[in-house]
N, C-alpha and C positions, 0 to 999 in steps of 0.2 A: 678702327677696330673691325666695323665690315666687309672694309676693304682688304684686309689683313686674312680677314675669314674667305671669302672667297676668293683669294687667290691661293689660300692651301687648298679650298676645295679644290679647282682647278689643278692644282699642282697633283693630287690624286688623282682624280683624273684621269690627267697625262701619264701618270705613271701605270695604272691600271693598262688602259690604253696599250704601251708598250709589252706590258707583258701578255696580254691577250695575243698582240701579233707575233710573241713571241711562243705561246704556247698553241696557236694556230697555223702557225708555217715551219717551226724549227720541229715541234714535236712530234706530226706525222712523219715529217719526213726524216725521221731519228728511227722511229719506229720500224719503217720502211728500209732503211738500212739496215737493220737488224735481223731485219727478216732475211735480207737476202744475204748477210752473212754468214746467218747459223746456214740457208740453204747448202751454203759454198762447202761449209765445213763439214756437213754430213754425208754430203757429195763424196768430199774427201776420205773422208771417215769409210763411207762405204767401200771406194777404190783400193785406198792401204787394207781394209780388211773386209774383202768381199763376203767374207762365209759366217761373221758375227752378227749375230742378232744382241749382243748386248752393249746398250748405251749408258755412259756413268752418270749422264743426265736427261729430262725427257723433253722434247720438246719443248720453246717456249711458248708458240701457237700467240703470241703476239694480235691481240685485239688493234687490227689497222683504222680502226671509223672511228675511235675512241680519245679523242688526243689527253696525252699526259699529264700529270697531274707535275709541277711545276712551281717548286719554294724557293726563293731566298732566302740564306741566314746568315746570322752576323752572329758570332758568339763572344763575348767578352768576359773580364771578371774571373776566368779562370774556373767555365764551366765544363761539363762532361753527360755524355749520356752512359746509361746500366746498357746491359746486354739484353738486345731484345731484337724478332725479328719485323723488317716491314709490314711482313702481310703474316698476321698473326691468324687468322681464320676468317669465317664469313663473318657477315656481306663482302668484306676486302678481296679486291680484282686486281691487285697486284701481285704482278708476273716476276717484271723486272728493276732495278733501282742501279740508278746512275748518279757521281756525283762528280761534281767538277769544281774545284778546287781554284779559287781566285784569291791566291794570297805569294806575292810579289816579293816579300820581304820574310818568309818565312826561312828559319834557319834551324839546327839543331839545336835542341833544348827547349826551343817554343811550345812543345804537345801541341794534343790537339792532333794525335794521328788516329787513323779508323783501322780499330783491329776485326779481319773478317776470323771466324771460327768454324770451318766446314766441320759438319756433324763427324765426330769423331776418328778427324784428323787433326792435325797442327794447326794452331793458332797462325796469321799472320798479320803483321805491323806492318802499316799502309800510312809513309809522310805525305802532308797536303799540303805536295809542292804544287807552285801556280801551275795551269792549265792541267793539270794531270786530272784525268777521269778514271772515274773507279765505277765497273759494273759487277753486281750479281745479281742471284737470285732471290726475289723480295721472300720467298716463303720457303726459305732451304738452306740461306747462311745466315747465321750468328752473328752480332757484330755489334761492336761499342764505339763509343769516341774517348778516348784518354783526357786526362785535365790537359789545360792546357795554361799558361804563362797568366797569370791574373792582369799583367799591363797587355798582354798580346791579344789582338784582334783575329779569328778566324773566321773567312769567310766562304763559304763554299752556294751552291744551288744543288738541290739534288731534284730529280726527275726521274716520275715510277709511271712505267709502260704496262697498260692494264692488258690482263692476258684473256682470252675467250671466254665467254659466260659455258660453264658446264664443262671446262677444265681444269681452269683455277679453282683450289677447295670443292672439290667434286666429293660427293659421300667417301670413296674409297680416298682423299688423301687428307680427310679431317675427322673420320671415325675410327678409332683403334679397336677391332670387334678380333673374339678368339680365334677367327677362321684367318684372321692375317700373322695371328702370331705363331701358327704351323711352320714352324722352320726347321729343319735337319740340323743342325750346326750352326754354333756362337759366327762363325763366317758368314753364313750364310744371312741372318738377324742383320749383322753389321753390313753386307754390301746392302741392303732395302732399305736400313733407315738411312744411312747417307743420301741414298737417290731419292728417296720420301718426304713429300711433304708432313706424313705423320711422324715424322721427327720432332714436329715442336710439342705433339704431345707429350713427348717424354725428356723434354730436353731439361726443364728445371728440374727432373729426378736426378738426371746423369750431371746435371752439371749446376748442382744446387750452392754450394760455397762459391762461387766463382758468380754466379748469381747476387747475391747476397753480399759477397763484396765491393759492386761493384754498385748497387742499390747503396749504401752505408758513403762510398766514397763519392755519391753525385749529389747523397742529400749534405754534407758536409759544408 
């Protein structure tokens, strides 16, 4: 029985172990590529439209020293998450959320798909087919996980890239104060809270049944 005990200890361990090097070498340098992709792409961004000052989103300003924060999950039983976002306010230094998808056998009708919901656009249904990676924004899309097959196994890792201290949840994008709500036009409201992290302040007002059902169908 001792023997039995410490070879699970051991077996934790080792497995700690693996993902420490896993969240030590994979994670910076995920991060790192990140960075230098949104670079590419604003590079871009600015060439197709040199004379625009306006972006549909701001910077991710990627915290590089920081490595990621790094879960496992196995979901069974025919479970489900409500709607809600990763980085719901302070102290949370999540920027970005990645998820990747290790499920080999998955097929249509298994569930178990991630719906993102950018602030007052179209919903979209995301299958967790194997290897597929799904990135957004931890503190700016909406997003659930559907039931899924009660015999079916879903397994994914997801992985949240913490973004610069005094970016992420800075006063101006976790205080709704009356001087931000000066807007000329119902357009003009709608293009800020899309691009805003004060979006989640108001997001169970705007989207309170939709909330609520999806709360009712997880506790189920």
């Amino acid at each position: 029985r001792r023997q039995q005990q410490q070879q699970q200890q051991q077996s934790s361990r080792i497995d700690l172990g693996q993902w420490e090097n896993v969240i030590q070498s994979l994670g910076p340098s995920f991060v790192s590529k990140i960075n230098e992709l949104e670079s590419h792409l604003q590079r871009r961004r600015q060439k197709q439209h040199p004379n625009s000052t306006c972006h549909p989103f701001p910077p991710l300003s990627l915290d590089t020293q920081t490595p990621p924060a790094i879960k496992l999950q196995l979901n069974t039983g025919g479970g489900s998450f409500p709607w809600h976002y990763d980085n719901p306010g302070p102290p949370n230094q999540r920027s970005l959320t990645c998820v990747v998808y290790l499920n080999p056998h998955w097929k249509d009708g298994d569930g178990g798909e991630i719906v993102l919901w950018p602030f007052l656009s179209p919903s979209r249904k995301i299958t967790p087919l194997h290897r597929r990676a799904v990135l957004f924004w931890s503190d700016r899309v909406l997003h659930r996980v559907l039931p899924s097959r009660s015999d079916v196994k879903r397994v994914c890792f997801s992985m949240w890239c913490h973004g610069e201290r005094g970016v992420v949840n800075s006063k101006e994008e976790t205080v709704l104060s009356k001087d931000v709500l000066r807007f000329g036009s119902y357009d003009e409201a709608e293009a800020f809270f899309r691009r805003s992290a004060l979006q989640r302040v108001i997001s169970r007002a705007v989207y309170g049944e939709e909330y609520l059902e999806s709360l009712l169908e997880w506790g189920e």
